[in-house]
Backbone as CSV, one residue per row, in Angstrom:
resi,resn,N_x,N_y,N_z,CA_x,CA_y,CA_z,C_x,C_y,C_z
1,UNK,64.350,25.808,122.520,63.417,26.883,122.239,63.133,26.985,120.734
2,UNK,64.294,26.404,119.942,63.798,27.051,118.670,62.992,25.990,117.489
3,UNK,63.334,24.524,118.724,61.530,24.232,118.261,60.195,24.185,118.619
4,UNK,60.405,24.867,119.434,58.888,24.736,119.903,58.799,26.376,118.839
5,UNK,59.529,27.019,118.335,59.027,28.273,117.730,59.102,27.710,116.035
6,UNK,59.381,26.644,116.016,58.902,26.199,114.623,57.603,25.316,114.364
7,UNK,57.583,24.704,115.760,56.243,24.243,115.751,54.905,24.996,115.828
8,UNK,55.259,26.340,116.390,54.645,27.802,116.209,54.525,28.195,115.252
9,UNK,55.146,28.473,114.556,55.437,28.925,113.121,54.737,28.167,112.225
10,UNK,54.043,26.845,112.409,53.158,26.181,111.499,52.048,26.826,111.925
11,UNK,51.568,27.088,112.961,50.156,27.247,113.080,50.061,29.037,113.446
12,UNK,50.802,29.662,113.476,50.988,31.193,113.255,52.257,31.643,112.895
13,UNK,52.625,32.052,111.721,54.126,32.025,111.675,54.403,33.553,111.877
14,UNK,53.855,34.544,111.553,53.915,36.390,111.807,54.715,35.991,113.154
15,UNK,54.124,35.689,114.478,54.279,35.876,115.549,55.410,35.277,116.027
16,UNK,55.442,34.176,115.517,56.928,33.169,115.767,58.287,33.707,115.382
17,UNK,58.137,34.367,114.187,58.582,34.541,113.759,59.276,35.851,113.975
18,UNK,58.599,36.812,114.764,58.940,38.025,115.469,59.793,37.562,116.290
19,UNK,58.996,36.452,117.359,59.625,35.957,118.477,60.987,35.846,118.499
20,UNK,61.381,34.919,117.399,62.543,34.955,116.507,63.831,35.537,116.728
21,UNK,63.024,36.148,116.010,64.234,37.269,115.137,64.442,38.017,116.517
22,UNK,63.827,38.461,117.592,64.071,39.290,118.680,65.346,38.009,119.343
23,UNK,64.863,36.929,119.442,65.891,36.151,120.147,67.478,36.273,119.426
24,UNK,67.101,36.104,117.895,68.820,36.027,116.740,69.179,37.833,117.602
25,UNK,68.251,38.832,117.589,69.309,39.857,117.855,69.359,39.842,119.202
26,UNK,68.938,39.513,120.446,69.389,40.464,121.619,70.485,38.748,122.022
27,UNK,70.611,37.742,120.998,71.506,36.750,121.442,71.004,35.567,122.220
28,UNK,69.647,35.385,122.867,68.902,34.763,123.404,69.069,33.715,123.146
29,UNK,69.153,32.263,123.432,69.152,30.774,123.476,70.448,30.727,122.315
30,UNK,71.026,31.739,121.474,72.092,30.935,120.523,72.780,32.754,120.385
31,UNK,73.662,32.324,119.672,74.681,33.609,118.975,73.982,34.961,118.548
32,UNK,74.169,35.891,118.664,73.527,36.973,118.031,73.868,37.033,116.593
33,UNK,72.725,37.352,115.927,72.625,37.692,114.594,72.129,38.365,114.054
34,UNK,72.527,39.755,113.834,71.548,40.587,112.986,71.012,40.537,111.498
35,UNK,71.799,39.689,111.010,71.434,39.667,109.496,70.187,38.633,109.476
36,UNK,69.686,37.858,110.705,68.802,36.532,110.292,67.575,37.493,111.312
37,UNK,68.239,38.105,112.288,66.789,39.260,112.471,66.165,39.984,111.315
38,UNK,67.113,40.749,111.240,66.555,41.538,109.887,65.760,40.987,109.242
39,UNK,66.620,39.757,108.629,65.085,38.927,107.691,64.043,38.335,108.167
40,UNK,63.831,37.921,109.444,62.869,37.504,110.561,61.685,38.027,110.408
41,UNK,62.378,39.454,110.927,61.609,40.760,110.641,60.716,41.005,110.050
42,UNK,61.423,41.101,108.817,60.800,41.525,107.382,60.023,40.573,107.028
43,UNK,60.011,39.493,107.276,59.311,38.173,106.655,57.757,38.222,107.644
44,UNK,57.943,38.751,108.800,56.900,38.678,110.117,56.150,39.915,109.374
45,UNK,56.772,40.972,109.283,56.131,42.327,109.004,55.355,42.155,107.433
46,UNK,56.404,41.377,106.385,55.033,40.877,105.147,54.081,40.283,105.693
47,UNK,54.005,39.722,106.482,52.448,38.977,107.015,51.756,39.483,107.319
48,UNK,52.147,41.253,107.714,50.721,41.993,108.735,51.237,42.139,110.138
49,UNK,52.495,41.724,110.773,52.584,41.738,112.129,52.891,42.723,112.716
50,UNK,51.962,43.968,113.196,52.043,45.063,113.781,53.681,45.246,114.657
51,UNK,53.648,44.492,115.701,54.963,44.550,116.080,56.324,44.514,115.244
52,UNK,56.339,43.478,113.762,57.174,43.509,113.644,57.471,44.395,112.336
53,UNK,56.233,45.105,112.381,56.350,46.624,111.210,56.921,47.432,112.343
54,UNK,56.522,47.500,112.870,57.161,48.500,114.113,58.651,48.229,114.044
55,UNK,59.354,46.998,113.912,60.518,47.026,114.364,61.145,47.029,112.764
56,UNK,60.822,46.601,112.046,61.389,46.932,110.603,61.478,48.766,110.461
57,UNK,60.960,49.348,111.019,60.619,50.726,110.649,61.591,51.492,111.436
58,UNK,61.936,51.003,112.499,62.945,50.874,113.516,64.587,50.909,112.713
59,UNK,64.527,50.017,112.091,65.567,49.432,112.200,65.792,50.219,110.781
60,UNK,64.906,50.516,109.799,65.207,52.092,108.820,65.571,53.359,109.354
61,UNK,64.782,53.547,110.546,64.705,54.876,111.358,66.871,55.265,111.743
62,UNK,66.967,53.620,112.446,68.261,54.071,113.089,69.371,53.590,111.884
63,UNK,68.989,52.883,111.157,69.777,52.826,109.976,70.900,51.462,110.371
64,UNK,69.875,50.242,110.530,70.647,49.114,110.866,70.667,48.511,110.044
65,UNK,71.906,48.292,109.613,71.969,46.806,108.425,70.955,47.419,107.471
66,UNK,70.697,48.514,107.006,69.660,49.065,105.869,69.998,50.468,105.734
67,UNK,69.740,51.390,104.886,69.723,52.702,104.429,69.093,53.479,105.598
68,UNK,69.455,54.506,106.715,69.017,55.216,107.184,67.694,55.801,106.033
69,UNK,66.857,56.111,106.718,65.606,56.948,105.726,64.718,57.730,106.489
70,UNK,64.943,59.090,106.335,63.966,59.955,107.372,62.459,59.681,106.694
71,UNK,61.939,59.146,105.550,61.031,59.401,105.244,59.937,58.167,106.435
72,UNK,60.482,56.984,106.578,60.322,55.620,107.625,60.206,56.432,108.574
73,UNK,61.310,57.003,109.323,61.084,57.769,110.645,59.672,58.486,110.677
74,UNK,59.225,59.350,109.704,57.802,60.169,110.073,56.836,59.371,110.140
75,UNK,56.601,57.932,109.121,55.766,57.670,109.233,55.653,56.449,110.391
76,UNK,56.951,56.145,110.605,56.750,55.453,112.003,56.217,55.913,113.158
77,UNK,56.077,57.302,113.298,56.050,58.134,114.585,53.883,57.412,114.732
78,UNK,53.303,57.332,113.458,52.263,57.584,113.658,52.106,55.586,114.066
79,UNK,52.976,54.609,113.511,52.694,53.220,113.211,53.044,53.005,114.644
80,UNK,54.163,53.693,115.742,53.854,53.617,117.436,52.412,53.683,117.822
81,UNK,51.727,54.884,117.225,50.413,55.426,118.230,49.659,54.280,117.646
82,UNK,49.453,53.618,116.353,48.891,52.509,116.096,49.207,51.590,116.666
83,UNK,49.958,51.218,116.924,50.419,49.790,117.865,49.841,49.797,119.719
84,UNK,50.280,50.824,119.558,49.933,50.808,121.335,48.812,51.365,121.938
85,UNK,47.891,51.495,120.680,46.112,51.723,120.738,45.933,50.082,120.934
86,UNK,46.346,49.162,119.746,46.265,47.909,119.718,46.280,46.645,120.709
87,UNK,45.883,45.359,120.615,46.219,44.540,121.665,47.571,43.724,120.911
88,UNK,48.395,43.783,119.389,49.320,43.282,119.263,48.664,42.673,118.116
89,UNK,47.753,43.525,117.570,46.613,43.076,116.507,47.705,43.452,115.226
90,UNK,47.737,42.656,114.063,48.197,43.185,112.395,47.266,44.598,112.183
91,UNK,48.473,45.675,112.022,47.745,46.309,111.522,48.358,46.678,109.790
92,UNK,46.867,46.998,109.107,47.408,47.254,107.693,47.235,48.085,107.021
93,UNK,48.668,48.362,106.412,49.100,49.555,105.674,48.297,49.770,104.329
């Protein structure tokens, strides 16, 4: 699996790259890893990847492997109703 998501990753990497990082954390095809999600993440979400701003914002909200921050939590509440208006479109901040 995790080459055909690098061969992905040449020709869209945001998305692959979500793909990713969801597989390093819920343990999927290899070991769980939160520290190579996290950066997955973050690397998908610099690109514009709606989903994976969503889950970076997430992962401030509950305070994983990063600084809890209520200020992330409020404005995440509104970056949900943006996402799930969406078809999985970048949206930008």
């Amino acid at each position: 699996a995790i080459y055909a998501f690098r061969e992905a990753a040449a020709k869209d990497p945001a998305p692959s790259m979500y793909e990713l990082a969801t597989m390093y954390e819920t343990g999927t095809g290899f070991s769980k890893d939160m520290g190579q999600a996290v950066q997955l993440y973050r690397k998908s979400a610099h690109l514009g990847y709606a989903p994976a701003q969503l889950q970076v914002g997430l992962l401030y909200e509950n305070g994983i492997l990063v600084p809890k921050n209520e200020t992330i939590k409020k404005r995440n509440t509104g970056c949900k109703r943006r996402l799930n208006k969406t078809t999985r479109k970048p949206v930008k901040f």
